[in-house]
C-alpha positions as CSV (number, residue, x, y, z in Angstrom):
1,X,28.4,7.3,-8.2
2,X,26.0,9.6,-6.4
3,X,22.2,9.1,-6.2
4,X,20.3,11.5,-8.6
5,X,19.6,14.5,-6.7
6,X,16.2,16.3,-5.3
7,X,14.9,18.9,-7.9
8,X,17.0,17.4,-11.1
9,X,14.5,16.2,-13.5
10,X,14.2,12.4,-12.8
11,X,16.4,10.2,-15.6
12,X,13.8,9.1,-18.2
13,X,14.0,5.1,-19.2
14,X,12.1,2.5,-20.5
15,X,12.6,-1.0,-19.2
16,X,10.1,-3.9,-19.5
17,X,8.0,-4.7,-17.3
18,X,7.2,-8.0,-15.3
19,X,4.6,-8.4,-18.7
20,X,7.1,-8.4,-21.2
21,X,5.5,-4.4,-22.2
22,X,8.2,-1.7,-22.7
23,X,7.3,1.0,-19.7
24,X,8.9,4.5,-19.7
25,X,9.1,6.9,-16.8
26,X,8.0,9.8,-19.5
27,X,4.4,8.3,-19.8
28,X,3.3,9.6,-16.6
29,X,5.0,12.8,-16.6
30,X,2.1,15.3,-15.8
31,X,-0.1,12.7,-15.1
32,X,1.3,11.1,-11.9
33,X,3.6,11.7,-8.9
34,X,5.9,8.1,-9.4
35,X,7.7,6.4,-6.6
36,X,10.8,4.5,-8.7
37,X,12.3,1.9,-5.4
38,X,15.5,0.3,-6.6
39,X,15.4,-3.4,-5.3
40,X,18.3,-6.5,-5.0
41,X,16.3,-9.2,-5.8
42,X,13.0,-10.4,-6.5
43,X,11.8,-13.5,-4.2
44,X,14.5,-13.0,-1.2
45,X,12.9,-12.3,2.7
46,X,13.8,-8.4,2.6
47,X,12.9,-8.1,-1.2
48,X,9.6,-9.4,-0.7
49,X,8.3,-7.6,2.9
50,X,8.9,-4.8,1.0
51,X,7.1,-5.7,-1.8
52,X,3.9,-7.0,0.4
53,X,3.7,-3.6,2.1
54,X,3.5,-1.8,-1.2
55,X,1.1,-4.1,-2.8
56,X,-1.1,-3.9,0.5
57,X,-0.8,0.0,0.0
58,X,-2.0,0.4,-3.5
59,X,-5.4,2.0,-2.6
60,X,-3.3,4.4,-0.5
61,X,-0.9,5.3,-3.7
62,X,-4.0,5.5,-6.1
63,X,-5.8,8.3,-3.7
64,X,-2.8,10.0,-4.0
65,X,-2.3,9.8,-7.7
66,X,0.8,7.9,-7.2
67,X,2.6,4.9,-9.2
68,X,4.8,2.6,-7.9
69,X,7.6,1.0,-9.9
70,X,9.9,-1.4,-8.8
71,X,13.4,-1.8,-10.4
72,X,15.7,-4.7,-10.5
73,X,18.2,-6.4,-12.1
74,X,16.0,-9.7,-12.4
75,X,14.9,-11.4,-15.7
76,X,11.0,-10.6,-16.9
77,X,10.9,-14.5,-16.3
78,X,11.7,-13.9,-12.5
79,X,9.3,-10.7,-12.2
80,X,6.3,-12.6,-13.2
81,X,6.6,-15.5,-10.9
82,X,7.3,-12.7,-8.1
83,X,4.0,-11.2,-9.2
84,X,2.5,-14.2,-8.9
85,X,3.8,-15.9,-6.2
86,X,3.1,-12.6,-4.0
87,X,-0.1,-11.3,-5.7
88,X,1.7,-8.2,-6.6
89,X,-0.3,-5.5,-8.2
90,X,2.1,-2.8,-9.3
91,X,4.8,-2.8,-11.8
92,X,8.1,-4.6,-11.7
93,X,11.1,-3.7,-14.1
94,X,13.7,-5.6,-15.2
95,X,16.9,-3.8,-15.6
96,X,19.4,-6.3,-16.6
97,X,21.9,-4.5,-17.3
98,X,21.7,-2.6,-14.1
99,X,21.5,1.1,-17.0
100,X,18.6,2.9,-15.2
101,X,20.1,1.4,-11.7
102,X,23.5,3.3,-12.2
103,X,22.0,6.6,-13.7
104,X,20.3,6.9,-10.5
105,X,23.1,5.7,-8.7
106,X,21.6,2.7,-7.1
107,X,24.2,0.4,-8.2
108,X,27.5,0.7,-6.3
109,X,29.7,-1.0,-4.0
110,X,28.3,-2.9,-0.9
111,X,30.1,-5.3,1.6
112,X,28.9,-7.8,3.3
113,X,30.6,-10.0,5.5
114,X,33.6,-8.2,4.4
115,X,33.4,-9.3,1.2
116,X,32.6,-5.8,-1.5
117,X,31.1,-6.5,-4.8
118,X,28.8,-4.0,-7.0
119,X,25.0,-4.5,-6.3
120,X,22.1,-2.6,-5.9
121,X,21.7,-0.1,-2.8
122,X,17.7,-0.3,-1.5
123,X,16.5,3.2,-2.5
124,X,13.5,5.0,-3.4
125,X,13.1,8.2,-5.5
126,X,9.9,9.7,-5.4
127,X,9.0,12.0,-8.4
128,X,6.4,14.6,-9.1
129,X,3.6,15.4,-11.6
130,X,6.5,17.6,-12.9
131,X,8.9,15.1,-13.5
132,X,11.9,16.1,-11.0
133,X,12.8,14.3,-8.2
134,X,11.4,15.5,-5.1
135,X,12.7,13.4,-2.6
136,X,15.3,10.6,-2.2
137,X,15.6,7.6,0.6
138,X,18.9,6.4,0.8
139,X,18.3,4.1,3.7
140,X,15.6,1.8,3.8
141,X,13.5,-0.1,5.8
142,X,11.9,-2.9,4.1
143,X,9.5,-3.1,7.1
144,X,8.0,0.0,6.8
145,X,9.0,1.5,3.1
146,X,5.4,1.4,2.2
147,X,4.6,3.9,5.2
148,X,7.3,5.9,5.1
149,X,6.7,7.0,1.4
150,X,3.1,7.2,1.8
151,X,3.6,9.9,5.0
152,X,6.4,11.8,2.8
153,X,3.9,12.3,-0.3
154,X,0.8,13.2,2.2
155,X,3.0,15.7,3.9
156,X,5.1,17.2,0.7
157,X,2.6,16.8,-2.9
């Protein structure tokens, strides 16, 4: 399956959140640009860089009217000891049943060490006031995700 593509409107969903509350993208349509970043799992070395970076960004994101939410298939129980473990302070979704993952088309086939199996692909999908998607990152890097997103928004909303 593809990713969702730049100026669709962005899937609405409502998952739970790392506090057992029921989030929907729809609540901050005209309210807030969103960056949605589908993730593999919560507490692994990549998983949680990338997490760090955002968490150190927040200030960043709020100047910028911007959200972050974090999607995975992890249980809420696993969110909240992530949050807690790493002082997160942005939300976390648990998508289970990996639903809101393949509408965007961030669950698909990977390999590694030749092996394939369906997982989640590390993506971001930054979306706009208006609620489409403005811009999609494919590729990664869990080093610097929190930078590259913050220069896209600076430069594009």
């Amino acid at each position: 399956m593809a990713f969702s593509e730049v100026g669709t409107p962005a899937i609405d969903f409502s998952l739970i959140n790392q506090r057992g509350e029921k989030v929907s993208l729809s609540d901050y349509r005209g309210k807030k640009n969103v960056v949605l970043y589908f993730y593999p799992k919560a507490m692994t070395p990549g998983c949680t860089v990338q997490a760090c970076g955002i968490r150190d960004s927040k200030a960043e994101f709020d100047a910028l009217d911007t959200v972050v939410m974090a999607v995975s298939p992890d249980s809420v129980d696993r969110l909240i000891k992530f949050e807690d473990k790493q002082e997160l302070n942005f939300t976390l979704l648990s998508d289970e049943e990996h639903q809101t993952t393949e509408q965007y088309g961030a669950w698909n086939m990977k390999k590694f060490m030749g092996r394939e199996y369906m997982g989640v692909l590390r993506s971001t999908f930054i979306i706009g006031k208006d609620g489409t998607i403005k811009y999609v990152m494919a590729k990664v890097k869990t080093k610097t995700h929190h930078d590259d997103v913050l220069a896209w928004i600076k430069e594009n909303l």
